[in-house]
N, C-alpha and C positions, 0 to 999 in steps of 0.2 A: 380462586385463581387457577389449581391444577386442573380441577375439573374443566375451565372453559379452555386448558390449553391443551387439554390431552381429548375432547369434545371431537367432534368429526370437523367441523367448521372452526377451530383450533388448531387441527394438523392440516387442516388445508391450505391454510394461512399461513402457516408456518414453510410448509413445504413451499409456496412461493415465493415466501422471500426469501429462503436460502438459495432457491438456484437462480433468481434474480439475482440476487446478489454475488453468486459467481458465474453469471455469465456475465458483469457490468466488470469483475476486475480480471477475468482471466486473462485476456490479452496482453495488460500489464505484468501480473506475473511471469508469464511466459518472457515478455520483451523483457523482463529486469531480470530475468536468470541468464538470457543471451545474451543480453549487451556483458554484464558481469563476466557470464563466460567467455566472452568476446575481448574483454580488457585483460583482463586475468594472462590467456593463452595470449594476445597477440601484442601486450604492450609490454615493455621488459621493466623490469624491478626498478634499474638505474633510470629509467626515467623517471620514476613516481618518487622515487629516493631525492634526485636532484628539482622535480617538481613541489615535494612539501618539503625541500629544504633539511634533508635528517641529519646532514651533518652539524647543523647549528639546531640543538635543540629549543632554546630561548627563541629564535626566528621561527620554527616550527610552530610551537605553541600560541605566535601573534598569527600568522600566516595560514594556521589550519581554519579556524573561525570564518575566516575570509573568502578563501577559495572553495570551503564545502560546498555550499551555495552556490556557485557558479558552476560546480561540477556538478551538482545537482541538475540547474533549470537544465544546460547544456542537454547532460543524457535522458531527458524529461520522462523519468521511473516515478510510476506514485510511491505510493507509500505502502505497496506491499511489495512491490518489486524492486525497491530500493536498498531493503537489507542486504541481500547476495553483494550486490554493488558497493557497499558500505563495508561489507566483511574485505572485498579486495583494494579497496583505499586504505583503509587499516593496515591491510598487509604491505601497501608499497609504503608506509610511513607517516601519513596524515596526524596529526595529533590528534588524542581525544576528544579535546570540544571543536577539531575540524568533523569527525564523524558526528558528535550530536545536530553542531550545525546542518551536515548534509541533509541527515534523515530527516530534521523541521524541517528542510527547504522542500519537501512534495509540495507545498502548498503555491508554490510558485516554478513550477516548471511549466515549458514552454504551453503545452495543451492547455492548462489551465488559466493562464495568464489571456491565451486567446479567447477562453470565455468568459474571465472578465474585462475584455473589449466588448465583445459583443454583447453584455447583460450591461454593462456600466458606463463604457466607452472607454477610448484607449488614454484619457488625462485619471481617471478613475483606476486603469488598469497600473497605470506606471506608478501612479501615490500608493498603492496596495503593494507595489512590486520591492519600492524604495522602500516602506515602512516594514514591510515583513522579513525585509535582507537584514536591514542591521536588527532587527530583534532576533534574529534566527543568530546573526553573529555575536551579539551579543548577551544572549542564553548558553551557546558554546564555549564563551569565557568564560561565564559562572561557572557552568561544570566542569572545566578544565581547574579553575582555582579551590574551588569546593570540593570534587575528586580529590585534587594533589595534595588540599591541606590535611586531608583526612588518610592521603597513601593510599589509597584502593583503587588508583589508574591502572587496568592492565599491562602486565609488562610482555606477554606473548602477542606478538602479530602475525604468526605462519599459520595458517589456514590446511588443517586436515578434512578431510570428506570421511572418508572411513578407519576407524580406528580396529572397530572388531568386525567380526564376519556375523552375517545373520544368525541371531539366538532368538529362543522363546523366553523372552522375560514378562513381566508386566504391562509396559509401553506394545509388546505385540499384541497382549489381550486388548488393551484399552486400542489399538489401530483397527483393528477384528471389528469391536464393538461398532467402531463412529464409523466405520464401513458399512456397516451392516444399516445402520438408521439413515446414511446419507443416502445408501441405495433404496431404503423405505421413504425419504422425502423426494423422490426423485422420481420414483413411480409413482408416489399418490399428487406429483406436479404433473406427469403426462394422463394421470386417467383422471383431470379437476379440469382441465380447458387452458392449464400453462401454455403451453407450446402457441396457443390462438393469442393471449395477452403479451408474449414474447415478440409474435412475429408483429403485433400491435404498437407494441413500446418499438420497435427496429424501423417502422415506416415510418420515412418521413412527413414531416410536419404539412406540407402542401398535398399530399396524397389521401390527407384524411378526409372522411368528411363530416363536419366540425357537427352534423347533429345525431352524429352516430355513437352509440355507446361508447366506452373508452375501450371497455373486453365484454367479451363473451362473462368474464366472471369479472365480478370485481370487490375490493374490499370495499365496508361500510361501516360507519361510527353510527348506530344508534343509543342515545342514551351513552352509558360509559360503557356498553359493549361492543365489543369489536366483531362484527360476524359477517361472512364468505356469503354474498347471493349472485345467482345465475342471472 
């Protein structure tokens, strides 16, 4: 297994699917640290306070479940850019299994919901949308009862950024490191024909033409190995 992954046609495969796969969520992230920063700075405490209800805890804890989910599909953050956005629902008061709720609900936010219209249809898209709200509200409960019976609910909700100023500890070596290999997957994706399969996967579906390879490179399953050909 190491040998065929540390192989030349092992890292070349690998390097493409790492920066596939953060050129597929980058935008996301980006959008769910703005939108986050974007609520954080311009919506005031007292709304989010009188929005999940903090003055009545008991109404909280039914009402957080409920509204994750809606606040979710609304600001339609996947699921990597929903954390930041989840840390400032937290801070305006949402209850615990309103945040677990939110974070299940990527799976129905508004982007994705319009893909399942167009793969399924939109009577398919809304039975998907119905069935995954209350299980998403209803997993929120669990953890809210499950949490509380157990006591281990957070009781801090203020949101610090920096606590100490830059040091060399450990976490720097280990940052150093995954730098240092992400900038090695990143070069051996531009000198393998990445950049030709990128602009490839980006062109739309009517521009291809359908008896054209898919890339310049591409993976292939021969037998149970997995190997990189031109």
């Amino acid at each position: 297994m190491l040998s065929r992954l540390f192989s030349g046609r092992g890292v070349t495969a690998t390097s493409h699917y790492f920066v596939m796969d953060w050129a597929s969520v980058w935008t996301d992230v980006v959008g769910g640290l703005v939108i986050a920063g974007a609520l954080a700075a311009w919506v005031p405490d007292a709304f989010w306070r009188a929005f999940f209800l903090t003055d009545n805890p008991r109404l909280a804890a039914i009402e957080g479940p409920l509204v994750g989910p809606l606040v979710a599909i609304l600001s339609f953050v996947c699921s990597v850019g929903n954390v930041p956005l989840a840390a400032v629902l937290w801070q305006g008061g949402i209850s615990f299994g309103g945040v677990v709720s939110f974070i299940f609900a990527d799976l129905i936010v508004l982007p994705i919901l319009d893909i399942y219209r167009k793969y399924y249809s939109g009577r398919v898209a809304l039975f998907i949308l119905v069935t995954f709200y209350f299980t998403m509200a209803a997993a929120g409960y669990l953890v809210e009862v499950a949490f509380g019976a157990l006591g281990i609910i957070p009781t801090e909700r203020s949101i610090t950024v920096f606590t100490t100023g830059p040091s060399l500890n450990y976490t720097t070596v280990l940052n150093v490191v995954f730098l240092l290999i992400a900038a090695a997957l990143v070069w051996r994706f531009l000198r393998t024909g990445g950049p030709d399969m990128l602009r490839m996967m980006n062109m739309p579906t009517s521009g291809r033409d359908p008896r054209a390879r898919v890339a310049r490179f591409s993976l292939k399953w021969r037998g149970p190995r997995l190997w990189f050909a031109r």
